[in-house]
C-alpha positions as CSV (number, residue, x, y, z in Angstrom):
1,X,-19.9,4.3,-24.5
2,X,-18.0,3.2,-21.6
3,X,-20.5,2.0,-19.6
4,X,-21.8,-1.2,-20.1
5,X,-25.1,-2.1,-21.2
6,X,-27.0,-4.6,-18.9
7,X,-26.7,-4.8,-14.9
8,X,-23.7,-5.3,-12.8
9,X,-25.3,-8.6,-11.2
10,X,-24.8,-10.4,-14.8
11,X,-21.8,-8.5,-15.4
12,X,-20.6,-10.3,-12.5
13,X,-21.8,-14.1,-13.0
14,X,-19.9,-13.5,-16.2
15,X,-16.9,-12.8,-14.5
16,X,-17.2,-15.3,-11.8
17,X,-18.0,-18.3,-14.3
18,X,-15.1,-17.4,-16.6
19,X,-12.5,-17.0,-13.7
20,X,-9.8,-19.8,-13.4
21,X,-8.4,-20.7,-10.1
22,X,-5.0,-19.5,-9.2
23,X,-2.4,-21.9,-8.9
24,X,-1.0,-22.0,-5.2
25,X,2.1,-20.3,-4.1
26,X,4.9,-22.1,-3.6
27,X,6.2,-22.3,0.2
28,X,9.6,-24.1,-0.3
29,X,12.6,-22.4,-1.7
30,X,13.2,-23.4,-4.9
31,X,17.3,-23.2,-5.8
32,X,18.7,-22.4,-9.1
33,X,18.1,-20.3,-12.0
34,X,14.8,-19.4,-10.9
35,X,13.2,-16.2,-11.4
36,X,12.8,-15.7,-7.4
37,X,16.3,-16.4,-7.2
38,X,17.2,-14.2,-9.8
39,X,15.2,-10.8,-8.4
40,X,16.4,-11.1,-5.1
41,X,20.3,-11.5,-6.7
42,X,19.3,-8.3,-8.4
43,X,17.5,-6.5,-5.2
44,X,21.3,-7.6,-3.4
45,X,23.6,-5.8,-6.6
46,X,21.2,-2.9,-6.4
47,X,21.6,-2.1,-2.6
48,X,25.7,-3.1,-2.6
49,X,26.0,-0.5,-5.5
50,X,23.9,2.2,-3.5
51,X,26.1,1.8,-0.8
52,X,29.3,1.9,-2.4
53,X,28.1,5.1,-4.3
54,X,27.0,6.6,-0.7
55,X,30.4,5.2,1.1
56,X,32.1,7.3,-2.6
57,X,30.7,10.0,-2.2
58,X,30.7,10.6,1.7
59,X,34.1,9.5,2.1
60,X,36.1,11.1,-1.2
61,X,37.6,8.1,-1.8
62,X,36.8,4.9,-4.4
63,X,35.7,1.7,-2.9
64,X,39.1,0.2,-3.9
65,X,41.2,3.2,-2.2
66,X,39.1,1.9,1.2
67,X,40.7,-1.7,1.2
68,X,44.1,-0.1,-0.1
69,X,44.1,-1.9,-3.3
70,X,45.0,0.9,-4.8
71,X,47.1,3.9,-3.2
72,X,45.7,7.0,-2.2
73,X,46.3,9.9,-4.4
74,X,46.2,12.2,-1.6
């Protein structure tokens, strides 16, 4: 069944007597290959590729046709 047998009060010392503290967060920016480091490098590519996409699509022209890297094929 999915309800367990006994009452929730022992259910809960159970849980409370197994339960290991959490270790505590870490203030300080930590620099290097850390995974912090590494998700917000990813949340940055994510939003610069949105935008390009939006600036591609609004505009009709390539990101690299903007900055005149490449001509326009107007």
């Amino acid at each position: 069944s999915l309800v367990p047998l006994g009452s929730v009060e022992e259910l809960l010392a159970t849980y409370d007597s197994q339960r290991r503290e959490l270790p505590p967060p870490v203030v300080v920016w930590e620099w290097g290959w850390t995974k912090s480091a590494e998700t917000w490098n990813g949340r940055a590519a994510m939003l610069a590729v949105l935008v390009l996409l939006v600036l591609e699509v609004t505009t009709g022209e390539g990101f690299l046709h903007q900055w005149g890297v490449l001509p326009s094929v107007h």
